[in-house]
C-alpha positions in Angstrom: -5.7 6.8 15.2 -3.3 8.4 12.2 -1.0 5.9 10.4 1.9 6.8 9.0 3.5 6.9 5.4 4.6 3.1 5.2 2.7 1.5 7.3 1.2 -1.5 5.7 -2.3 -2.2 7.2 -5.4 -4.5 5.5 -8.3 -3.2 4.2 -11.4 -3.9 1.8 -10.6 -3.0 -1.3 -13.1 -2.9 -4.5 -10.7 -5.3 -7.4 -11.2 -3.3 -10.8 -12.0 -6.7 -12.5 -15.5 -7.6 -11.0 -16.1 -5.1 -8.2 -15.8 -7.1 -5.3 -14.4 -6.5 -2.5 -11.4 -7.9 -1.2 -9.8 -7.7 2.3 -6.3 -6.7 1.1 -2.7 -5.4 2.2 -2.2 -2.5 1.7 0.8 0.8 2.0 0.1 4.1 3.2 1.1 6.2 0.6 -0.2 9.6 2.2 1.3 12.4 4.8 -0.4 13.1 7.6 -2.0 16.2 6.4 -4.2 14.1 4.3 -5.6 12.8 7.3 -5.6 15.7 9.3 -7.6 17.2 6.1 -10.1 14.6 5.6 -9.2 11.6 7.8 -8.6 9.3 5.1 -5.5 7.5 3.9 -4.2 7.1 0.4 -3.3 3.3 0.1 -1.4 0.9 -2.8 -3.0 -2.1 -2.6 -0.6 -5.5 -2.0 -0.4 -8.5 -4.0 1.4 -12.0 -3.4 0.2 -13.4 -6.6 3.4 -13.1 -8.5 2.8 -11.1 -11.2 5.5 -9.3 -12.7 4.7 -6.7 -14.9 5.4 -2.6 -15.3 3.1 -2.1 -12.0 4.7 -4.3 -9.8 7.3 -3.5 -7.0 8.4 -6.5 -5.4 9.4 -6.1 -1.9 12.0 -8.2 0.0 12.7 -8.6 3.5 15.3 -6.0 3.4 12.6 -3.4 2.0 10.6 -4.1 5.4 10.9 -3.5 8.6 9.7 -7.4 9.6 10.4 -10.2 7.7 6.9 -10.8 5.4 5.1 -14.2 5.5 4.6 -14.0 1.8 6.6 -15.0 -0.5 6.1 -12.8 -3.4 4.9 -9.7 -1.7 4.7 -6.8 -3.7 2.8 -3.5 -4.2 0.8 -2.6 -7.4 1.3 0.6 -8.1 -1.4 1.4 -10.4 -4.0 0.0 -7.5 -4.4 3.3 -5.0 -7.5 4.4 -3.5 -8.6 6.6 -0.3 -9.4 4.8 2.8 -11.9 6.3 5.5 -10.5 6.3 8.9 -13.7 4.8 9.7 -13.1 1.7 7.3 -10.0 1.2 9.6 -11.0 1.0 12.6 -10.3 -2.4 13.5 -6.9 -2.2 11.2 -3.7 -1.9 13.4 -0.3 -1.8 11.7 1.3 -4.9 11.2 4.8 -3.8 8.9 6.6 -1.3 7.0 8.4 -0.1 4.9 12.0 1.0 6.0 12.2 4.9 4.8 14.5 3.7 1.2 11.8 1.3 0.4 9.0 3.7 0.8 11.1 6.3 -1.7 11.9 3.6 -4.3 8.0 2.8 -4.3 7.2 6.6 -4.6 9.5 7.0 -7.5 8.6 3.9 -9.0 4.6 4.5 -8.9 5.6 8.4 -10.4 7.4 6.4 -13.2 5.1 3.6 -13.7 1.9 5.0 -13.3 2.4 8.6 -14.5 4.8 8.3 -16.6 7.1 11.0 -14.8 
């Protein structure tokens, strides 16, 4: 059941403030050797809570492939964890990001998050 770089799926996701967990957006962020390795995904968690700061990419409609139902979607950057294929398996694709989206996010976590 591999999903691709891109792919924005929803997940639980434990929130670094109190430990809960959280079913969230998230992007798929890892190749498919990663899953092929360990059949896992490496994920950015999604927000539409609006904040704006040096972690944020917002995304627009013209960053995804369908237009979202959120108005201030965007991914936080310094939120990425590994997700278990078997933590997905009710999870099925429901966006993604068009191929210059997914780049500007890569290049914008590498900036943001380490400082490359």
């Amino acid at each position: 059941m591999p999903f691709n770089q891109g792919d924005i799926i929803s997940f639980t996701f434990q929130m670094p403030d109190d430990g809960s967990w959280v079913n969230h957006s998230g992007v798929v962020l890892s190749c498919l050797d990663v899953y092929n390795h360990d059949k896992c995904y490496l994920c950015a968690m999604m927000s539409s809570n609006g904040v704006t700061d040096k972690f944020s990419f917002p995304l627009t409609d013209n960053d995804l492939q369908n237009p979202s139902n959120k108005k201030n979607s965007q991914v936080r950057c310094h939120l990425i964890t590994y997700v278990l294929e078997a933590d997905l398996q009710l999870s099925n694709p429901y966006n993604k990001l068009k191929p210059i989206a997914f780049q500007r996010l890569i290049a914008h976590i590498n900036a943001s998050v380490f400082d490359l």
